[in-house]
C-alpha positions as CSV (number, residue, x, y, z in Angstrom):
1,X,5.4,-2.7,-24.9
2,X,6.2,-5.1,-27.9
3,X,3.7,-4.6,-30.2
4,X,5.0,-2.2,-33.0
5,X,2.6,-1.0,-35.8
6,X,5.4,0.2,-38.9
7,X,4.1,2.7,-41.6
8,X,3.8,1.0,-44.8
9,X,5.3,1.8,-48.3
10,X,3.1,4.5,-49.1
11,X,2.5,6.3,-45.8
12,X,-1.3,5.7,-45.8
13,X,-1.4,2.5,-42.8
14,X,0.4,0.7,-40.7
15,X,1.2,-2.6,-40.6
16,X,0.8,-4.4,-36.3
17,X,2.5,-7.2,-35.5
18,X,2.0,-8.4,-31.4
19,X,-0.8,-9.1,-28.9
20,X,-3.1,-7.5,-26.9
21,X,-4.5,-9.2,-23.5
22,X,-7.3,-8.3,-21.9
23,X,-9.3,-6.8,-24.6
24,X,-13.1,-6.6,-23.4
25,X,-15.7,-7.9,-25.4
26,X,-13.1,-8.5,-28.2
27,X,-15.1,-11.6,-29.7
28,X,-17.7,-9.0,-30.8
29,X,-16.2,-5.8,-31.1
30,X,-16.0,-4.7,-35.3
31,X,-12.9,-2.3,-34.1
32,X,-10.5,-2.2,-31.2
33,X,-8.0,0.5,-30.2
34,X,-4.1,-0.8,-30.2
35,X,-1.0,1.2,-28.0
36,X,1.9,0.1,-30.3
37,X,5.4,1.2,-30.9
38,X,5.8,3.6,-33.9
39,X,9.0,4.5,-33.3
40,X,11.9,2.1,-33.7
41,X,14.6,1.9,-30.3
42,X,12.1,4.1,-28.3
43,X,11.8,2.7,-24.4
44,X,9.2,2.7,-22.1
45,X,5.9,5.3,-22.6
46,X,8.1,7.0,-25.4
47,X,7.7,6.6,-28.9
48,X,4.3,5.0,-28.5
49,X,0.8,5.6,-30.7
50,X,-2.7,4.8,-30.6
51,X,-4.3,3.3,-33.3
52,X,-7.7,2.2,-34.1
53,X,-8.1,-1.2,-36.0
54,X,-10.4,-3.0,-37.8
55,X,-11.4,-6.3,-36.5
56,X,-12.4,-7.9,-40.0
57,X,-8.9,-8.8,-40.9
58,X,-9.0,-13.2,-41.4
59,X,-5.7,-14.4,-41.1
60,X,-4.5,-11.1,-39.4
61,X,-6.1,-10.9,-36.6
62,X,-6.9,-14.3,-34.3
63,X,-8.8,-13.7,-30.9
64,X,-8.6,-16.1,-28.5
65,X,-11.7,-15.6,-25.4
66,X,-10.5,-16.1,-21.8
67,X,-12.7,-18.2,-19.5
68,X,-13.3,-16.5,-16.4
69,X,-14.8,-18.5,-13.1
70,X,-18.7,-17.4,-14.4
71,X,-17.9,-19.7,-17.4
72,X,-18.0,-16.9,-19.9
73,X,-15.2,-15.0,-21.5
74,X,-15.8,-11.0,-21.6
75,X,-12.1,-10.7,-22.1
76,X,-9.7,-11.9,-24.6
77,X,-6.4,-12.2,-26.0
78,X,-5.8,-10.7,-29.4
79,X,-3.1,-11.5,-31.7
80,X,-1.7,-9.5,-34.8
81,X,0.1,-10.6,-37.7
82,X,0.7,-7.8,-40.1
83,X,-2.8,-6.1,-39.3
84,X,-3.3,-2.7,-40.8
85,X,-4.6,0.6,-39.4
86,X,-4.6,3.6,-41.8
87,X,-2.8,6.4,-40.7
88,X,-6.2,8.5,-39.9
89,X,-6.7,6.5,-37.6
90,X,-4.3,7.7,-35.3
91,X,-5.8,9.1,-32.6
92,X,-3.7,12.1,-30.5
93,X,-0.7,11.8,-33.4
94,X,2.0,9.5,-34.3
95,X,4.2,9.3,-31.0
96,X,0.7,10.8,-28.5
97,X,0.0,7.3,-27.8
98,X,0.8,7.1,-23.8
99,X,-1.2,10.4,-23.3
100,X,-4.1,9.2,-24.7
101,X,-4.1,6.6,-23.3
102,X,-3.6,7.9,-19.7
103,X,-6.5,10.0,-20.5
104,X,-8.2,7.0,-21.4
105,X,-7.8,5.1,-17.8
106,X,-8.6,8.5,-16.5
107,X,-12.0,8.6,-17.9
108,X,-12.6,4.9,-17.4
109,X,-11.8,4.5,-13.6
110,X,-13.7,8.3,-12.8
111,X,-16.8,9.7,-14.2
112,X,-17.7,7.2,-16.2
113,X,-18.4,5.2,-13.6
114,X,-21.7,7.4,-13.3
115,X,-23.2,4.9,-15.9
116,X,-22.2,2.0,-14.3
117,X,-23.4,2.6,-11.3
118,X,-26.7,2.2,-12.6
119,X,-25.8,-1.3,-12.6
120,X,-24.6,-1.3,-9.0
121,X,-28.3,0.2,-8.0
122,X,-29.5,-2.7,-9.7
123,X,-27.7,-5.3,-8.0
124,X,-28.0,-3.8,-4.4
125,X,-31.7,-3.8,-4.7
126,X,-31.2,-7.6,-5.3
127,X,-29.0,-8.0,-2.5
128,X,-31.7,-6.2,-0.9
129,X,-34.6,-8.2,-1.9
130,X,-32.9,-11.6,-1.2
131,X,-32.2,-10.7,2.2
132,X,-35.7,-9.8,2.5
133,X,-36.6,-13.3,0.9
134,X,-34.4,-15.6,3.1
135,X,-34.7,-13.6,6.2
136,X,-31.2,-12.2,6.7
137,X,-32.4,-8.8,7.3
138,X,-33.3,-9.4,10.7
139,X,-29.8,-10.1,11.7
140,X,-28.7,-5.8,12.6
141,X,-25.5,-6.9,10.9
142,X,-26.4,-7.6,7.8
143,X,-28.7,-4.6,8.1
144,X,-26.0,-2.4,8.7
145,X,-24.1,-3.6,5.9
146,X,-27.3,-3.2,3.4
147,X,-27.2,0.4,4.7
148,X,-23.8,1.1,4.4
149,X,-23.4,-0.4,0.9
150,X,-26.0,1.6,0.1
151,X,-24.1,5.1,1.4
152,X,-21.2,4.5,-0.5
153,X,-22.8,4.1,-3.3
154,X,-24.5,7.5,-2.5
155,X,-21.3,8.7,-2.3
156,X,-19.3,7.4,-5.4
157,X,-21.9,9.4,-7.4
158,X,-21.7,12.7,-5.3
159,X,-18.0,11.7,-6.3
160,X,-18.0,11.2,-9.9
161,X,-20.1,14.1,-10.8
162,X,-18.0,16.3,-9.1
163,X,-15.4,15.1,-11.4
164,X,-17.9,15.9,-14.9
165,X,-16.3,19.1,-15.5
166,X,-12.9,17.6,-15.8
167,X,-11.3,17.6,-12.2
168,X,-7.5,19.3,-12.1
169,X,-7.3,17.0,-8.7
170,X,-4.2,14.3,-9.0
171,X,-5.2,11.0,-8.4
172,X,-8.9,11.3,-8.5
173,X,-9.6,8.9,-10.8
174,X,-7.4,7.0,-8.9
175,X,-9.3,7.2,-5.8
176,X,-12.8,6.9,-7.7
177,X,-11.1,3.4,-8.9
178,X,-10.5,2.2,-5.3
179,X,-14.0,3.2,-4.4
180,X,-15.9,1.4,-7.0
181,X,-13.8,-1.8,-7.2
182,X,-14.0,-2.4,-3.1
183,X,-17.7,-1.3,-3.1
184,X,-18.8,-3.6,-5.7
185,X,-16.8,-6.5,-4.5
186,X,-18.1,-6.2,-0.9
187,X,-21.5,-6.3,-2.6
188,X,-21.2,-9.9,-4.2
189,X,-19.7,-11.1,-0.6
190,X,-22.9,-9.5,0.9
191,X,-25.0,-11.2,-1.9
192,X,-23.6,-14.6,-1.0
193,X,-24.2,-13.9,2.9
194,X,-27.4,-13.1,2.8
195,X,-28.5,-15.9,0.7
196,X,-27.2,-18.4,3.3
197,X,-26.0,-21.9,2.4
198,X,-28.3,-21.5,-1.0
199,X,-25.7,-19.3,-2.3
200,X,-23.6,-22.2,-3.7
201,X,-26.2,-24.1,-5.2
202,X,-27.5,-24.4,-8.9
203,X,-30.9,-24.3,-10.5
204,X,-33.4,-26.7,-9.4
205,X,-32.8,-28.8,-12.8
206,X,-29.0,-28.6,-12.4
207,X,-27.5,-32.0,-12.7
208,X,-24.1,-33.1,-13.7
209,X,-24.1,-33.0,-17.0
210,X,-26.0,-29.8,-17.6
211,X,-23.7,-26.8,-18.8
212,X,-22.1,-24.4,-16.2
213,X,-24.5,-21.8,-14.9
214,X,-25.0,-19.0,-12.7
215,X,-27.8,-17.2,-11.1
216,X,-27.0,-13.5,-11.3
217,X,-25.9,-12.7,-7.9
218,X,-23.5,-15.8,-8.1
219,X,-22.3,-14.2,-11.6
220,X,-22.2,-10.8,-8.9
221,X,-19.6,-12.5,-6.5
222,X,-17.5,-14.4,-9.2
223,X,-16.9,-11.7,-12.1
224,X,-16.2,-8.9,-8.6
225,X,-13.2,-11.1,-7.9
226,X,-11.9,-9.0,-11.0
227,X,-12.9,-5.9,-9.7
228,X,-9.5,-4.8,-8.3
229,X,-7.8,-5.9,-10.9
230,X,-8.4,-5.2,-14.0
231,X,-8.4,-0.8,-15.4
232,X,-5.5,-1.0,-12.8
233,X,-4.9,-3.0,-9.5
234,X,-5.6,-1.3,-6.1
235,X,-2.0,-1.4,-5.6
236,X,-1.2,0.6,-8.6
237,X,-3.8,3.5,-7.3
238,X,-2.4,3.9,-4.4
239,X,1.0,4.4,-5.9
240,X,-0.4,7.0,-8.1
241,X,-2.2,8.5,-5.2
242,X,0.8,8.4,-3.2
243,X,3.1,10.4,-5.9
244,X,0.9,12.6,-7.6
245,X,-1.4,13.6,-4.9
246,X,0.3,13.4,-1.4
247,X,3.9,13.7,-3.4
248,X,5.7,11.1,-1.4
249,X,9.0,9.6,-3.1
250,X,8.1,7.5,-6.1
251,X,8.9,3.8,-5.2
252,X,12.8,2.8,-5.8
253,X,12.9,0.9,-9.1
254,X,15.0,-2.8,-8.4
């Protein structure tokens, strides 16, 4: 954690200096929300506070898209040079940064996942369809998969509403996080499969010099690459799992 945000002459804002990678949608978000160091010497998770900023800040704030393997850039890097953030806009208190944080990734990897799988029921009825289209259902593999992509998916909702009251279990967020990010990825492998060798071709019109594009279920297979990564890597849930949940020693630090 570099980034530091230091309270003006004044007391009424902050002034951030540091960068922010990963930011989603950053190219057209009017605000953003900033974990920066507040308190001078402070290490680690300590010390830390989270701020909301204001995007309209020329010559302050510079974002810089990443380009992904769809060709379009849904994340970004963001970089600060003396931005401000009033001092209302801290959000759990000057120093409540990490918790909010924490609580943040909490919400983001469990329940609200129940809105995003509305997306997912989308896209497996397309899976579904195009096997239909090209035939692949008839192979009792492919079936099988179709059905059990279709129980998990069953399942990660039975799973995230149990969670809507605010679940006291350790790691469940974790665990909706593995669920979700393997599910979804499976789902653009299965997309490509059943669509046979026509899965890595363009458009009809497609020719070399005509932009990159994607169908959508190519998009599907591509952008679920990310899946596991990104809101925390499956190897980071299963650590958290491992500690907080099953309580086994936390992992030596080199």
């Amino acid at each position: 954690m570099r980034t530091t945000a230091v309270r003006e002459p004044g007391g009424t804002s902050y002034r951030i200096t540091g960068q922010k990678i990963w930011t989603s949608l950053a190219h057209e978000a009017d605000w953003c929300f900033v974990l920066a160091r507040t308190e001078p010497g402070s290490r680690r998770h300590h010390g830390l506070s989270f701020l909301l900023v204001p995007m309209d800040q020329p010559g302050r704030i510079e974002v810089r898209p990443i380009r992904q393997m769809t060709g379009t850039s849904d994340f970004n890097e963001v970089f600060f040079d003396g931005a401000h953030a009033r001092v209302e806009h801290v959000v759990g208190g000057e120093g409540g940064g990490w918790r909010v944080a924490m609580s943040l990734l909490g919400f983001e990897r469990g329940v609200s996942t129940l809105a995003q799988q509305i997306g997912f029921a989308e896209e497996l009825g397309q899976v579904v369809r195009a096997a239909l289209a090209s035939g692949a259902v008839a192979d009792p593999v492919v079936r099988e998969r179709l059905v059990r992509q279709w129980a998990e998916l069953r399942t990660m909702r039975w799973n995230a509403l149990r969670t809507l009251g605010g679940s006291a279990d350790p790691g469940a967020s974790s665990v909706a996080k593995l669920l979700w990010s393997g599910w979804h990825q499976r789902l653009g492998e299965l997309a490509m499969q059943v669509r046979g060798a026509a899965a890595g071709v363009g458009p009809a019109d497609w020719s070399d010099s005509a932009p990159y594009e994607l169908d959508a279920m190519q998009h599907l297979f591509l952008f679920s690459r990310a899946d596991t990564i990104y809101g925390g890597s499956d190897q980071i849930q299963r650590t958290i799992i491992a500690e907080r949940a099953l309580g086994l020693p936390r992992e030596p630090k080199g």
